[in-house]
C-alpha positions as semicolon CSV with decimal commas, in nm:
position;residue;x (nm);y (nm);z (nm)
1;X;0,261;0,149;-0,697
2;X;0,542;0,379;-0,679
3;X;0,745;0,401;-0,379
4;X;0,671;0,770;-0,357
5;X;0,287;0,686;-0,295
6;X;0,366;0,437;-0,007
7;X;0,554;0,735;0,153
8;X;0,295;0,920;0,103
9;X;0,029;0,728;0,236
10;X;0,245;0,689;0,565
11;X;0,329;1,074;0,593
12;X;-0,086;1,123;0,555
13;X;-0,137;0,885;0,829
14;X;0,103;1,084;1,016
15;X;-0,022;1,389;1,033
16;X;-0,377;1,301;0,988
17;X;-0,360;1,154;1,350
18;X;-0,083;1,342;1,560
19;X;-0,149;1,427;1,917
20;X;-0,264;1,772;1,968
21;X;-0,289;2,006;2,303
22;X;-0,624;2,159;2,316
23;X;-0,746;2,433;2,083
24;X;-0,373;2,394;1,897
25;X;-0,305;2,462;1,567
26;X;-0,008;2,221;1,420
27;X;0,175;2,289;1,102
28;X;0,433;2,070;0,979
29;X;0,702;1,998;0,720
30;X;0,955;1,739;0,559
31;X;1,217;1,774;0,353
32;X;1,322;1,480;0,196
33;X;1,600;1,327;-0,017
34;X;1,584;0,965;-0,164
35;X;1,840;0,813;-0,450
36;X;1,827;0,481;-0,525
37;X;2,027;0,266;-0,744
38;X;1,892;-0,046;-0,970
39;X;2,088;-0,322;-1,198
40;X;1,894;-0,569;-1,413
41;X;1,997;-0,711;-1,768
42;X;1,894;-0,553;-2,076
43;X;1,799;-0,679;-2,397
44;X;2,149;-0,741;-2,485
45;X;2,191;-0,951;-2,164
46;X;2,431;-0,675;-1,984
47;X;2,390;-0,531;-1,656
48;X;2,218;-0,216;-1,695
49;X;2,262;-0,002;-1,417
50;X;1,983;0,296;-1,362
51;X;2,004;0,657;-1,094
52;X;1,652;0,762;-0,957
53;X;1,709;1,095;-0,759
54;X;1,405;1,237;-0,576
55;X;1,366;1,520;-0,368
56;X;0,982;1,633;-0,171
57;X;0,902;1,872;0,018
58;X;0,572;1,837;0,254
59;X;0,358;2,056;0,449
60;X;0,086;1,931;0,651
61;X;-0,158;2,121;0,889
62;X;-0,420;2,009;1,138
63;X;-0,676;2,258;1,292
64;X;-0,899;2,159;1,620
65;X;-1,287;2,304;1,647
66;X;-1,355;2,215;1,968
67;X;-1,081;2,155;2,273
68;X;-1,099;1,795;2,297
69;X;-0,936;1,845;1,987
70;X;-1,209;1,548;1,824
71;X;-1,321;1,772;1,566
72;X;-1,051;1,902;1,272
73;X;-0,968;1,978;0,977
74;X;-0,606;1,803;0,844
75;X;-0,443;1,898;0,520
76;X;-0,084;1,793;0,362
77;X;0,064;1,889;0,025
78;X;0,409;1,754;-0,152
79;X;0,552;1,839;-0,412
80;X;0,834;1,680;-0,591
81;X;1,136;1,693;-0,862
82;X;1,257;1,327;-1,024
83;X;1,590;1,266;-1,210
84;X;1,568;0,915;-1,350
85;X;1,884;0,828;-1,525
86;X;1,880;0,506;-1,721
87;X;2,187;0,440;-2,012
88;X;2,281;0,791;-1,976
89;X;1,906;0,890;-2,066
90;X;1,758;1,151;-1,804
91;X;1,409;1,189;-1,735
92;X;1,341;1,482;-1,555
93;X;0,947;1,473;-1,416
94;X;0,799;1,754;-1,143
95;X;0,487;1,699;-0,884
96;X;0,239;1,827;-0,728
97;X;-0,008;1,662;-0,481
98;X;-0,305;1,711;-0,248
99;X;-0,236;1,374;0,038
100;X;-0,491;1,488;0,271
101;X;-0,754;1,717;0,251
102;X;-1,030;1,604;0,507
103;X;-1,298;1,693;0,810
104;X;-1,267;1,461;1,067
105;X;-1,512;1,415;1,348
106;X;-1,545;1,136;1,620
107;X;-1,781;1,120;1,911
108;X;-1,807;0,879;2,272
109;X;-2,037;0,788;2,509
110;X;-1,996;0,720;2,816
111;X;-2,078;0,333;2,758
112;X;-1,766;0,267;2,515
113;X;-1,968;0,334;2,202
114;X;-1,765;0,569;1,930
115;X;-1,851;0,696;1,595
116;X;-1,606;0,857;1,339
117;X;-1,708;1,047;1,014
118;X;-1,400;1,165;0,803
119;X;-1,501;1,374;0,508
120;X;-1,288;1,465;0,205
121;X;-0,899;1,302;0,094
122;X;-0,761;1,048;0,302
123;X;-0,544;0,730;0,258
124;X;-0,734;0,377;0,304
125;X;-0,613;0,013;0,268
126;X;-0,771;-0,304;0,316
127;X;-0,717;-0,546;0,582
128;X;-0,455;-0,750;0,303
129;X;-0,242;-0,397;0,245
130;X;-0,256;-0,579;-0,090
131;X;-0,621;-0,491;-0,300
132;X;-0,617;-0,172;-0,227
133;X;-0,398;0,124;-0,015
134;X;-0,415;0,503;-0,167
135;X;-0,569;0,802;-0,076
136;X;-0,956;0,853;-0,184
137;X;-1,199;1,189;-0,248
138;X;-1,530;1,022;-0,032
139;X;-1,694;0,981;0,277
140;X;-1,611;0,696;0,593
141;X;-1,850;0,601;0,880
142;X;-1,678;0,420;1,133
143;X;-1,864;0,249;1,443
144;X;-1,755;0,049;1,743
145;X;-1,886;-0,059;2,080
146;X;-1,719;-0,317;2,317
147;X;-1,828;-0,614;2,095
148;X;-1,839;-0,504;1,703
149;X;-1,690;-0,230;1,464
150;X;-1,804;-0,161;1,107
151;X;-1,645;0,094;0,874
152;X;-1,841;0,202;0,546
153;X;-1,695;0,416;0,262
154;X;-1,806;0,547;-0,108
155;X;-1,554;0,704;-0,253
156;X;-1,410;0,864;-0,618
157;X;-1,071;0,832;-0,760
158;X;-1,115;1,065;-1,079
159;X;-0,956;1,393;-0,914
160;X;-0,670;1,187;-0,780
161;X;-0,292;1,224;-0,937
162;X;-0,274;0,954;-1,196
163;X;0,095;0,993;-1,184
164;X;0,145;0,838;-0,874
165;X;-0,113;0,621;-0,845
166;X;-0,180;0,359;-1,074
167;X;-0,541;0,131;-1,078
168;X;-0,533;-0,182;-1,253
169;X;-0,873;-0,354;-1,487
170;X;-1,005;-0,642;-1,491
171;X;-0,674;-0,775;-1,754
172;X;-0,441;-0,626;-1,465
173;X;-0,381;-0,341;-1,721
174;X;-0,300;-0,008;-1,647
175;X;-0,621;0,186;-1,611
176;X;-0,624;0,490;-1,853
177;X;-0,587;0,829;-1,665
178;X;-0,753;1,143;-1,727
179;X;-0,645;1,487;-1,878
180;X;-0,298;1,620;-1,756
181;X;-0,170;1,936;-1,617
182;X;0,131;2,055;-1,740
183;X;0,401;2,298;-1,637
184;X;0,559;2,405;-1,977
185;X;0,678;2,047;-2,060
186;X;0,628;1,866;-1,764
187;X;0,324;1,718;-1,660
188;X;0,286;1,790;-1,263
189;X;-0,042;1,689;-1,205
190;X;-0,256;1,367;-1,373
191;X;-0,662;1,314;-1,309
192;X;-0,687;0,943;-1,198
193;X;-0,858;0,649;-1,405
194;X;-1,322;0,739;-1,297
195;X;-1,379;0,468;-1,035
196;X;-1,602;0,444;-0,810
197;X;-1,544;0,293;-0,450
198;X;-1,798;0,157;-0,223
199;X;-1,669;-0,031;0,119
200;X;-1,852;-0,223;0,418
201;X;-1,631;-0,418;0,724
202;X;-1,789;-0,546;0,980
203;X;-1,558;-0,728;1,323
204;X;-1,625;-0,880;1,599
205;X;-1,326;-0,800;1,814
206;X;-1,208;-1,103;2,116
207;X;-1,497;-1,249;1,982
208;X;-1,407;-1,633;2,141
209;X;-1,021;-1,676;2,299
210;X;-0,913;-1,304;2,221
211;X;-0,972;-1,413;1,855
212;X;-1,101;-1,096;1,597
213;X;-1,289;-1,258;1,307
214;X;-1,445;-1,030;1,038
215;X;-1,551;-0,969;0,676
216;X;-1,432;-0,711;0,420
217;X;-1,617;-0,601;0,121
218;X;-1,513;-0,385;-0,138
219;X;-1,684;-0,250;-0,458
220;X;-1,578;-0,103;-0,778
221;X;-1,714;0,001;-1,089
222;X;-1,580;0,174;-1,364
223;X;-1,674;0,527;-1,500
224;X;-1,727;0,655;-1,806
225;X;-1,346;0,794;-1,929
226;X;-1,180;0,443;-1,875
227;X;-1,045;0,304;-2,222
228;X;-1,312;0,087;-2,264
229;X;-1,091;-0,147;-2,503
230;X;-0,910;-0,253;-2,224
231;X;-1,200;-0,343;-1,959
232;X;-1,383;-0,712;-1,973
233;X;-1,568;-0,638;-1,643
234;X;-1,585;-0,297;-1,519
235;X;-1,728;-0,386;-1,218
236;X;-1,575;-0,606;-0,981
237;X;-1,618;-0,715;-0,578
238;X;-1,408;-0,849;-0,345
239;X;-1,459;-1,049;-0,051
240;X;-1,263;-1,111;0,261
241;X;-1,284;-1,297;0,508
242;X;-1,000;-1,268;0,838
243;X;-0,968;-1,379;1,170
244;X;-0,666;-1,294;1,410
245;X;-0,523;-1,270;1,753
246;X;-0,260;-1,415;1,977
247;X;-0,131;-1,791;1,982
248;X;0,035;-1,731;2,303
249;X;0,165;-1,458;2,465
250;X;0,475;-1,383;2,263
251;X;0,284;-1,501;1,942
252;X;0,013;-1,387;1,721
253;X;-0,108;-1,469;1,376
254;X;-0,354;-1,357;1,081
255;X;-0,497;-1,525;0,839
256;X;-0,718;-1,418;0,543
257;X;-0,904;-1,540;0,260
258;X;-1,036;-1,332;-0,076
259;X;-1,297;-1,429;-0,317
260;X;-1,324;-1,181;-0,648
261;X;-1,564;-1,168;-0,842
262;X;-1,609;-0,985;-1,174
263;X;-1,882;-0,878;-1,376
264;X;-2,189;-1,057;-1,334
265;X;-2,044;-1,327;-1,135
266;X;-1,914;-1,543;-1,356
267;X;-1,508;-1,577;-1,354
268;X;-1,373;-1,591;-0,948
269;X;-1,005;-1,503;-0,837
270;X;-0,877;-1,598;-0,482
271;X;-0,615;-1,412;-0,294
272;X;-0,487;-1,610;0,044
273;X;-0,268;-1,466;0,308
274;X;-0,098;-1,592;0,671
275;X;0,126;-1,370;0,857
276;X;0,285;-1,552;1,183
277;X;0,464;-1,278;1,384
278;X;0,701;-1,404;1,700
279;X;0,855;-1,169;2,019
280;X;1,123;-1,312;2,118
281;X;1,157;-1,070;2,401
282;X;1,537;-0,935;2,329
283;X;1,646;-0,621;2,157
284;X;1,274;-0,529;2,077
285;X;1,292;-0,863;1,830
286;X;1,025;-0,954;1,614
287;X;1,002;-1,298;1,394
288;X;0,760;-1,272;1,078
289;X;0,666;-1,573;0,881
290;X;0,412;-1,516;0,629
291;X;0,320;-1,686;0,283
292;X;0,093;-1,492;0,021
293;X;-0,148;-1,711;-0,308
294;X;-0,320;-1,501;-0,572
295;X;-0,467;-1,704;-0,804
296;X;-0,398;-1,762;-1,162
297;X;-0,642;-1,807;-1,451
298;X;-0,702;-2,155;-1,450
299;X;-0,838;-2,399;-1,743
300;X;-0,994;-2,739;-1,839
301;X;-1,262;-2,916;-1,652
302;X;-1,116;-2,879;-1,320
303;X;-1,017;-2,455;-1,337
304;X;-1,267;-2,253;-1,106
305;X;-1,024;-1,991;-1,098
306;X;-0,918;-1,701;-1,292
307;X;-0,661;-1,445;-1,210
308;X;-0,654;-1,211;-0,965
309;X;-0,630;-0,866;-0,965
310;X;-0,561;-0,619;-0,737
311;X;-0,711;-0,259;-0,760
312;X;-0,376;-0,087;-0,656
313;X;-0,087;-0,140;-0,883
314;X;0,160;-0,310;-0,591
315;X;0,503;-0,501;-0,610
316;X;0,461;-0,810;-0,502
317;X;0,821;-0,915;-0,650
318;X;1,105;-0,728;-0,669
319;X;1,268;-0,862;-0,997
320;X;1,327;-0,721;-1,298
321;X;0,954;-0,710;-1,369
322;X;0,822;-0,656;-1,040
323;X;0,511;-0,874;-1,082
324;X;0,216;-0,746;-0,881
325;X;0,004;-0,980;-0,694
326;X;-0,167;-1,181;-0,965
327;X;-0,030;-1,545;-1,038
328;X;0,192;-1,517;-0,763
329;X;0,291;-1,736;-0,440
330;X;0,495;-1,603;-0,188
331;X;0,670;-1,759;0,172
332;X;0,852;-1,531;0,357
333;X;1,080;-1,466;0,635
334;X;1,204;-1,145;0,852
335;X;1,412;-1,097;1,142
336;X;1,375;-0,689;1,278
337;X;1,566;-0,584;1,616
338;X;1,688;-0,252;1,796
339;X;2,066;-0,329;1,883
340;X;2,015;0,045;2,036
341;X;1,733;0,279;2,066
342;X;1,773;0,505;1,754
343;X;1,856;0,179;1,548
344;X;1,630;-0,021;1,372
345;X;1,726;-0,326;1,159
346;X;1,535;-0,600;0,985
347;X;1,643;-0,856;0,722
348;X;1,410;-1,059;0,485
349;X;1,407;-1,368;0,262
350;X;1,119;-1,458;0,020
351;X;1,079;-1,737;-0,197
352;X;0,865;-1,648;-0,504
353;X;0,672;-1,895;-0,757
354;X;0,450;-1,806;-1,086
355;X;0,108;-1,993;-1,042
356;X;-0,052;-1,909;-1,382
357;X;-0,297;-2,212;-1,368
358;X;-0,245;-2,489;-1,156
359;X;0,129;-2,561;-1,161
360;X;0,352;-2,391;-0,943
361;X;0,727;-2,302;-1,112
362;X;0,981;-2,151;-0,882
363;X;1,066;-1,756;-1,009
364;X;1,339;-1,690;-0,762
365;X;1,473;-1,560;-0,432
366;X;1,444;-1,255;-0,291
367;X;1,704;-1,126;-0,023
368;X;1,625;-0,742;0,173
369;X;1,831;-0,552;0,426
370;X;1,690;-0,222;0,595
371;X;1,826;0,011;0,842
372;X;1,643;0,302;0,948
373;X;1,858;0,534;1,228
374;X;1,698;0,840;1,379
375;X;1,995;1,049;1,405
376;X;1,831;1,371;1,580
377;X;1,454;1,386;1,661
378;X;1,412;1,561;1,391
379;X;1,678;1,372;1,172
380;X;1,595;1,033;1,002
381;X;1,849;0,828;0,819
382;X;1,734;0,470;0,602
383;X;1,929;0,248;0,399
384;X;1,807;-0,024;0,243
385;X;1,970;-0,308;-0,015
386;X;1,749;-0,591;-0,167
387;X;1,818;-0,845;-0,463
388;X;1,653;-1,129;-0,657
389;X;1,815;-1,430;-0,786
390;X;1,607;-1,545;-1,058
391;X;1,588;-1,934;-1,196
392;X;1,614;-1,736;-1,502
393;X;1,933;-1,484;-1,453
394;X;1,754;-1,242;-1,701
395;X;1,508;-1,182;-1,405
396;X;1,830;-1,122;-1,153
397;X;1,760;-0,750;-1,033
398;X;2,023;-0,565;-0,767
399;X;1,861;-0,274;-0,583
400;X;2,068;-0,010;-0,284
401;X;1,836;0,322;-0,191
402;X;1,976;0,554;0,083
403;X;1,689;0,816;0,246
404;X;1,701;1,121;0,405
405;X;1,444;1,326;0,569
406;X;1,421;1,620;0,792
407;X;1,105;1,698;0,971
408;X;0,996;2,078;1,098
């Protein structure tokens, strides 16, 4: 997934659940600047260093119906121009795109029950952040009462913009997009790969020792307009199964578990996650230990597993060829703190193998520093630097990015 859809997604969630005064109407902007700077070898073994210069523009909106302010409508637009510079090569792209477009409604009695029904565009993501996170044209039901919460969804990803999202098959191929729109050479606007989404979580929150276990299910199937050359199995299901909550006090873990299946049933993928997060207690601290196994296609008597594959097109490794989360293994390790209030730093370390079948091989190191600084209120500085040491130096990628946004 491009970068540009993550900050998307986070601007959506943003807007799509700021604090309003009652019977308020809230309009909002950003203005955004982001140029980033990559070196990996080329073909010829050189360095090859490549320029990505973005700038957005967003405007979001969120009107109230009723003054408890439960009941609204919440919209957000951005458009974008791209100057990708690669061996003195520009590639000049523009874009347009509808984040959130959405009713929202929630209701609560007065013994702790709640409903939610959100109608429209949003931005979902499963409880991995790793099968699926982008915005969706559907329906979601969400229920809770003291001692369980379920969440249902059927969405569409057909009028979505193919250009910055990208679904993966069954092969972990690039889903074929739709029809473009174009603004005299430039195409602005893509319609997404036909999918359709259907969703069902069910929790039991503190259900023993302040413990949250619960199971995620997920459902697509492919459409008519997909290049059917390039789908095995256009239907495929995933799985989860989680539990969470706190170790001690200054401790907490989660852990997860995901069983794919495709077609009718016949080929499984697993996808494994554990995320240990520590408090220290100091300089707003935080400790994160986490280790991620998606399953490669495995053969001979004893494989039960194929690959797995994501729905979302996601980086899982930041190397030349930024493999996604399929045949991957991942341990981790961050440090974040706030030497001051305005400051935030964090610093990461990842150690990445390639699990095609059964044998792991190491595939490198990956090192990340991040800074974000809120300069004003309405004034938000972030730097970030990241590279990966390969076992094979023709992997060896060296990243900087420096971000700029303005909100309004």
């Amino acid at each position: 997934m491009k970068k540009s859809t993550i900050l998307k997604l986070v601007l959506s969630a943003v807007i799509g659940t700021s604090c309003l005064t009652a019977n308020a109407q809230v309009f909002t902007g950003l203005l955004g600047n982001s140029t980033s700077m990559t070196a990996s070898n080329n073909s010829d073994n050189q360095l090859s260093p490549a320029l990505d210069q973005k700038n957005f523009f967003t405007a979001g909106m969120r009107i109230p119906f009723n003054p408890k302010g439960t009941v609204y409508f919440a919209a957000q637009a951005t458009g974008t121009f791209d100057l990708f510079l690669l061996d003195s090569q520009p590639e000049i792209s523009f874009g347009l795109d509808l984040d959130l477009f959405k009713m929202n409604a929630s209701f609560q009695t007065r013994d702790k029950k709640a409903a939610l029904l959100s109608i429209g565009r949003f931005p979902v993501t499963d409880i991995t952040g790793i099968i699926y996170s982008q915005s969706v044209d559907g329906l979601l039901l969400q229920l809770k009462t003291q001692r369980f919460s379920s969440t249902y969804s059927l969405a569409y990803t057909g009028l979505l913009n193919g250009l910055n999202i990208c679904e993966l098959d069954s092969n972990g191929l690039p889903a074929t997009p739709g029809a473009a729109v174009m603004l005299e050479d430039y195409a602005i606007y893509q319609f997404g790969s036909p999918y359709l989404i259907a969703t069902g979580s069910f929790s039991a929150p503190y259900l023993f020792a302040n413990q949250t276990v619960g199971l995620e299910l997920f459902g697509v199937a492919g459409l008519p307009g997909i290049n059917v050359s390039q789908v095995d199995d256009p239907f495929r299901l995933y799985a989860t199964l989680y539990i969470n909550g706190p170790v001690t006090r200054f401790m907490f873990y989660d852990l997860t578990s995901t069983v794919e299946t495709f077609g009718a049933f016949q080929k499984l993928a697993n996808l494994s996650t554990f995320h240990l997060s520590i408090y220290p207690g100091f300089l707003s601290s935080s400790i994160s230990i986490g280790a991620t196994y998606a399953s490669g296609a495995q053969t001979g008597a004893d494989g039960i597993l194929t690959s797995f594959v994501p729905f979302t097109k996601l980086t899982a490794v930041n190397s030349k060829d930024e493999l996604n989360f399929s045949a991957v293994t991942k341990a981790s390790f961050d440090y974040s703190c706030k030497p001051i209030s305005d400051l935030w730093l964090n610093i990461g370390y990842a150690a990445d193998f390639k699990n095609p079948g059964t044998e792991f091989t190491y595939y490198g190191s990956e090192i990340n520093l991040k800074g974000i600084y809120q300069i004003f209120t309405d004034l938000q500085v972030n730097l970030g630097a990241s590279v990966f040491i390969g076992a094979n130096p023709a992997d060896n990628k060296y990243a900087a990015s420096l971000n700029a946004v303005i909100s309004f």
